[in-house]
N, C-alpha and C positions, 0 to 999 in steps of 0.2 A: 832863707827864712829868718825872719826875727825872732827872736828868742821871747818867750812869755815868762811874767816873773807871775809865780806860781805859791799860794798856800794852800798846805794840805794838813786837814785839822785831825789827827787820831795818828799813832804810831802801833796799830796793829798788825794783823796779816795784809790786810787790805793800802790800809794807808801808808806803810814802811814802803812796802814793797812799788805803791804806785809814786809816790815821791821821790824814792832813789830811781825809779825808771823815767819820769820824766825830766829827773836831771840828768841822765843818762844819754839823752835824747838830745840836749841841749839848752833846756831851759832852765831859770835860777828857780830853787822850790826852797822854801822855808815848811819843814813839819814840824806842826806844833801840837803838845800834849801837855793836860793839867797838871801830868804827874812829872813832879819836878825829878823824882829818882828814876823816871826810863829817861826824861831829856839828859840828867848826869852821863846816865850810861853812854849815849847815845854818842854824846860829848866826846866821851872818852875812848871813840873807837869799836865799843860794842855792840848790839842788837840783841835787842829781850827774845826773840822769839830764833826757831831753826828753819832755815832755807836755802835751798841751795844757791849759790851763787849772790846771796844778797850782801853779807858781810862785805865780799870786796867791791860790791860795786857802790858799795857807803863806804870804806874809808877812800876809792877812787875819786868819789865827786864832792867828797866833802875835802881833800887833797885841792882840785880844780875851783874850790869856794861858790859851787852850782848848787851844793844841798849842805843846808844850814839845821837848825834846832830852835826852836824858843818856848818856853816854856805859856806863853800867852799867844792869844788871835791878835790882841792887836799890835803886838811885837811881830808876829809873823805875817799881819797884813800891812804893814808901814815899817817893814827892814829897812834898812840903810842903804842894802842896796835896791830897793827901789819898791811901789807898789805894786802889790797884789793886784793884779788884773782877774784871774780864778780864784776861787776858794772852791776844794775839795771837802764835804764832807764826809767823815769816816771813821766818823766813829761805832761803838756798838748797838746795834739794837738788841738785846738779847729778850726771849721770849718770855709775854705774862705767863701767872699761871693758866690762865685761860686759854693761851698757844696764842694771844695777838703780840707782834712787836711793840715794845719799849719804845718808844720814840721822844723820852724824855731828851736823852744826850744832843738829837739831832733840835730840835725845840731851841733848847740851852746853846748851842753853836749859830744857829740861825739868827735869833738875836745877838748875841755879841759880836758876830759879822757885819750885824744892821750897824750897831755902835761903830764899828772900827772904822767902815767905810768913807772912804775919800772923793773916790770917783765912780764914776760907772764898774761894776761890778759883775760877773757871771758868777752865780753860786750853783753848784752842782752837788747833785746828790749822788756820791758815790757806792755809801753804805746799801746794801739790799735794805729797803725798804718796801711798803705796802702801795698799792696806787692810791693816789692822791695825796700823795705824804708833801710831793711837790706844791701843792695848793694851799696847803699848810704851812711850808714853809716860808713860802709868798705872803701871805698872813703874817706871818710873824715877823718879816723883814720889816713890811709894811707899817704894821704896829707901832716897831723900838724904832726905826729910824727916821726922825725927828727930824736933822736938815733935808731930806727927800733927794737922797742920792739917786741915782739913776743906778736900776740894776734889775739882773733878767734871773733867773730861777731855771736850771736845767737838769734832766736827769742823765746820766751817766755810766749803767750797769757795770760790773768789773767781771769778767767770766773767767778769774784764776782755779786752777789748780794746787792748793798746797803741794808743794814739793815741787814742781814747776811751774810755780807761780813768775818767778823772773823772766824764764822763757815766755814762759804765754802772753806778759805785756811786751815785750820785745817784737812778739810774732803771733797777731790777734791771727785770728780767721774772721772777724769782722769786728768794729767799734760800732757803738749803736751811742748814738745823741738824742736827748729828747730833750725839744728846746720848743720856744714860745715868741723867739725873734731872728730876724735876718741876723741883726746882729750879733747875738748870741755864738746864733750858729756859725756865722763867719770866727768867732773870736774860738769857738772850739775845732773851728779845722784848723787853725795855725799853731795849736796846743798839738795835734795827731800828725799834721804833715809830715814829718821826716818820718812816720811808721810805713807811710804807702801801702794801708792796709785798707781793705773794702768798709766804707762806712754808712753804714743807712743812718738816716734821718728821720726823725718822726718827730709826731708832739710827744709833751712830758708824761701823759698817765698812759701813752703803750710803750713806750719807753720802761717803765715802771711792772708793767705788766711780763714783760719781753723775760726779765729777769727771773721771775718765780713762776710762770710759764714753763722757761729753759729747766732749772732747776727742777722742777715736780717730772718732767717728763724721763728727765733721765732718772733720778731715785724711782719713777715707774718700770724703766726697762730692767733696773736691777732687779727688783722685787722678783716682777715679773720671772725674772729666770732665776731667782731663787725658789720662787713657785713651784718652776718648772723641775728642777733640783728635787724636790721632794716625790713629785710623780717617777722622776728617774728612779730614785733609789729605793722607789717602791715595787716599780716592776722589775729592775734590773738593767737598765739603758744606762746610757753614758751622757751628762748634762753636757761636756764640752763638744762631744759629736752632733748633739742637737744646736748647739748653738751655733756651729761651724756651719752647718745646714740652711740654720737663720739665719746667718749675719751674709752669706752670701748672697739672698735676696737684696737686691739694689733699694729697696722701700724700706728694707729693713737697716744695714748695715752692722756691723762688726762690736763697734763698741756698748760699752758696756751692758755687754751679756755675760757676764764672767759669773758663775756663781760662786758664795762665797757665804761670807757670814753674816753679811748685812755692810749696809751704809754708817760711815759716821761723821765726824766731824762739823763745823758748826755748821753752814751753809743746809744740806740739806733736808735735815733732822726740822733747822726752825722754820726752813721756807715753806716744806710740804703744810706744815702745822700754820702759818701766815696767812699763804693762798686758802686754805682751807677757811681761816675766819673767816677773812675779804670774802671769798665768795656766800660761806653763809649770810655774812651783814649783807649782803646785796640782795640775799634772797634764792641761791642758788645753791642746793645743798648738794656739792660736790663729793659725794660719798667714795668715787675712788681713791681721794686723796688719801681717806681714812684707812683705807685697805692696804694702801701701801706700806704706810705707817705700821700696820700692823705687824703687815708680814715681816717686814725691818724687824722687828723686836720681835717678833717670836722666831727667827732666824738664828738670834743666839741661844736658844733652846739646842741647837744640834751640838755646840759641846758637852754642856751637862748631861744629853740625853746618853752620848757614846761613854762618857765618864763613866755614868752608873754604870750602862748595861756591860762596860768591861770589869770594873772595877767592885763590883757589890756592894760592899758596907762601906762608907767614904770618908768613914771616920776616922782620922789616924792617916790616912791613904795622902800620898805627897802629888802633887800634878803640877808639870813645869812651864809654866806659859813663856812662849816666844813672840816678842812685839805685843809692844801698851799702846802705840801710837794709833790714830784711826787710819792712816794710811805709810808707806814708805817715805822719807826722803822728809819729813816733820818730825816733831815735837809736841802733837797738838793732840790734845788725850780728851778734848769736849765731845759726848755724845762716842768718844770710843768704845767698839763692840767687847774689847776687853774689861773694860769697869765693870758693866754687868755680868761679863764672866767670873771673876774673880770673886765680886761679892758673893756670885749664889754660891760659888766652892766652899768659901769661907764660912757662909750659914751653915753647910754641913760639916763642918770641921776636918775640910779640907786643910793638908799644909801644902802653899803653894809659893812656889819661887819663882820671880819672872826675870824675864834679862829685852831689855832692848837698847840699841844703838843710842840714841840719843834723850829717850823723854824719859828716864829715872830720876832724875831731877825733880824735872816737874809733877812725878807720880807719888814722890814722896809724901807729900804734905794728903793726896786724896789717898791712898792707899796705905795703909796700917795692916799689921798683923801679916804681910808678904814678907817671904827673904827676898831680896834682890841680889843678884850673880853678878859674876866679871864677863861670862861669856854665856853660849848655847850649852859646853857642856858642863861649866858649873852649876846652871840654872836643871842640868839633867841628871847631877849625881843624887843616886835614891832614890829614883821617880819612879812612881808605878806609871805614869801615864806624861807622855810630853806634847803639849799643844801648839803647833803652829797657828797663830792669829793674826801674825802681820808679816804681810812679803817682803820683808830687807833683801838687801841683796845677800847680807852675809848668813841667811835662813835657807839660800838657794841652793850650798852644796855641801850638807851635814856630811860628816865621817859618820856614817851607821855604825860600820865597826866598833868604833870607839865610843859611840851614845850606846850600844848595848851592854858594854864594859862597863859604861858609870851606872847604867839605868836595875835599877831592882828590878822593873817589870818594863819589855820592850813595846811598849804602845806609842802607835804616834798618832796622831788626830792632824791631817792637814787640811786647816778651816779655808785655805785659800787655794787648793789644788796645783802646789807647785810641783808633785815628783807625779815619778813615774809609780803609779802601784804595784806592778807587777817588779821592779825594781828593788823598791825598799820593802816589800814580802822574803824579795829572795835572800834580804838579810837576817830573817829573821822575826821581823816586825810585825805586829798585828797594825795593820792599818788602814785607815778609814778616813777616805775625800766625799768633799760635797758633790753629790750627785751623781756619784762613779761607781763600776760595781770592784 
């Protein structure tokens, strides 16, 4: 296979991660971003954001001279070593206040793509976007580019997982192309070839669709059996037993029944709330989307609610939160179920101390008036009540013994159902999982 020389416009979860995978792959990629201090960074060996296994596969191929940096599009569509044949876009949509996507940034790359262009060109829309964003963009090629380059408009969805975001563009379970030419579409099979992964084809606006589809339907199954979470622990049933029961249904399957605290991170907090415009602008008032949403956010009700009813007056009272992050194996604290925990503690004059593996950092600057710890049980010395909120792995095998030592008052809250309750009872502990009796 010949190699594709490849730019990809954004250096976020999306675009870092899919740039160093397709030079991983084999092809030369230039990512480029405005911001001249993450391309420094970037420069210099390091990566803004936490994933696993990205850092060595960027100083691997930037080592190999397959993945580069520039600070401009038209620097990263006319490298030296050679033209841009793809442009990825990837950058952010983040949500109006109205719940519709932003699509200033991808507007702003659209055009400057049209500018930079030399040759034939496939522009692709990486970022989750709304349907018809591609039509738009085509419009605005059209518009700025004044010699009338030849070039085709394709949509692209990226189906990552933070925290195994590497793996999963390594090992799709399927690529979806939404394109508008033979050509196109031939020039995006020899981008995916060496993956040998199942790739359907379509046009660009179900392409588009395919994406926030996917996404609304899983933050539905969550809900869903967060739902179901609440009926459990009203009559006295076991959420994970019912689930086990589901997910063996072949129609049904396995994943994500897990109850928990809620969904977060950025994907699909903004997608549910997208598809929802879209569909009202069309005419279609998609009201479960709105329910799911809901239950999402009144799901973090179940810490605050066990706080009080262990803890009474809350004033003065310490509570130790474990994991800021929205999921394991990140850094990425947007739409985390933790924030809103923390704030409502805080309004009652809660003192609360949190500790997680990696996003203290970045929790610093949103998070004020928290101590933050070296570990689990610094984060638990004094604590009338300790919160599990995010499943790290080093959350999975607490010394009870010793959190009852540091802990003023033995309460555990586990919001993601990692132990065993009849277990950590027998140390002592008052404790309380989603969904369980």
């Amino acid at each position: 296979m010949k190699s594709v020389n490849i730019c990809v416009v954004g250096t976020g979860y999306v675009g870092l991660v899919t740039g160093t995978c397709l030079a991983e792959i084999g092809h030369t990629v230039v990512c480029v971003d405005s911001d001249r201090a993450k391309i420094k960074t970037l420069r210099a060996g390091k990566i803004p954001i936490h994933e696993d296994g990205l850092l060595d596969l960027v100083k691997k191929n930037v080592k190999a001279k397959r993945l580069l940096f520039a600070a401009s599009i038209q620097e990263g569509m006319n490298h030296k070593n050679g033209r841009a044949e793809v442009v990825f876009i990837a950058v952010g949509t983040p949500p109006n206040p109205d719940g519709s996507a932003d699509l200033s940034a991808v507007e702003a790359v659209a055009a400057e793509t049209a500018r930079a262009m030399k040759d034939y060109t496939v522009i692709v829309d990486k970022s989750t976007v709304p349907v018809e964003t591609g039509a738009w963009v085509e419009k605005t090629v059209k518009r700025v580019n004044k010699s009338r380059v030849l070039f085709d408009v394709a949509s692209n969805p990226e189906f990552l997982a933070e925290g195994t975001a590497v793996h999963d563009f390594l090992n799709p379970d399927r690529i979806v192309i939404g394109v508008s030419s033979k050509r196109a579409e031939r020039t995006l099979r020899r981008v995916y070839a060496p993956l040998k992964a199942k790739m359907l084809v379509t046009d660009v606006k179900s392409a588009e669709l395919i994406k926030h589809a996917s996404n609304s339907f899983l933050a539905t199954k969550i809900s869903f059996m967060n739902g179901v979470s609440r009926v459990c622990e009203a009559v006295g049933a076991d959420v994970e037993l019912v689930a086990k029961g589901m997910g063996l249904d072949k129609r049904i399957g396995p994943s994500f029944l897990r109850a928990g605290l809620g969904f977060g991170g950025f994907c699909f907090p903004k997608d549910l709330e997208a598809f929802y415009r879209i569909s009202n602008d069309k005419g279609f008032d998609f009201r479960l989307l709105k329910e799911v949403t809901e239950i999402n956010l009144s799901q973090k009700d179940w810490v605050f609610n066990h706080v009080e009813n262990e803890l009474w007056n809350l004033n003065g009272k310490k509570v130790a939160i474990l994991g800021l992050a929205f999921k394991p194996n990140t850094d990425d604290l947007r739409f985390a179920p933790s924030l809103s925990i923390i704030e409502r503690l805080l309004k009652h004059k809660v003192k609360v101390t949190v500790h997680d593996p990696v996003a203290m950092p970045k929790a610093k600057p949103l998070l004020k008036g928290v101590t933050y710890a070296k570990d689990a049980y610094a984060a638990a010395k004094g604590a009338d009540c300790l919160v599990l909120v995010t499943e790290w792995n080093e959350y999975k095998n607490l010394d009870f013994k010793k959190l009852a030592k540091v802990m003023e008052n033995p309460v555990f809250l586990d919001g993601r159902n990692v132990y065993n309750p009849a277990q950590v009872r027998a140390q002592g502990f008052t404790y309380h999982s989603v969904g369980r009796p």
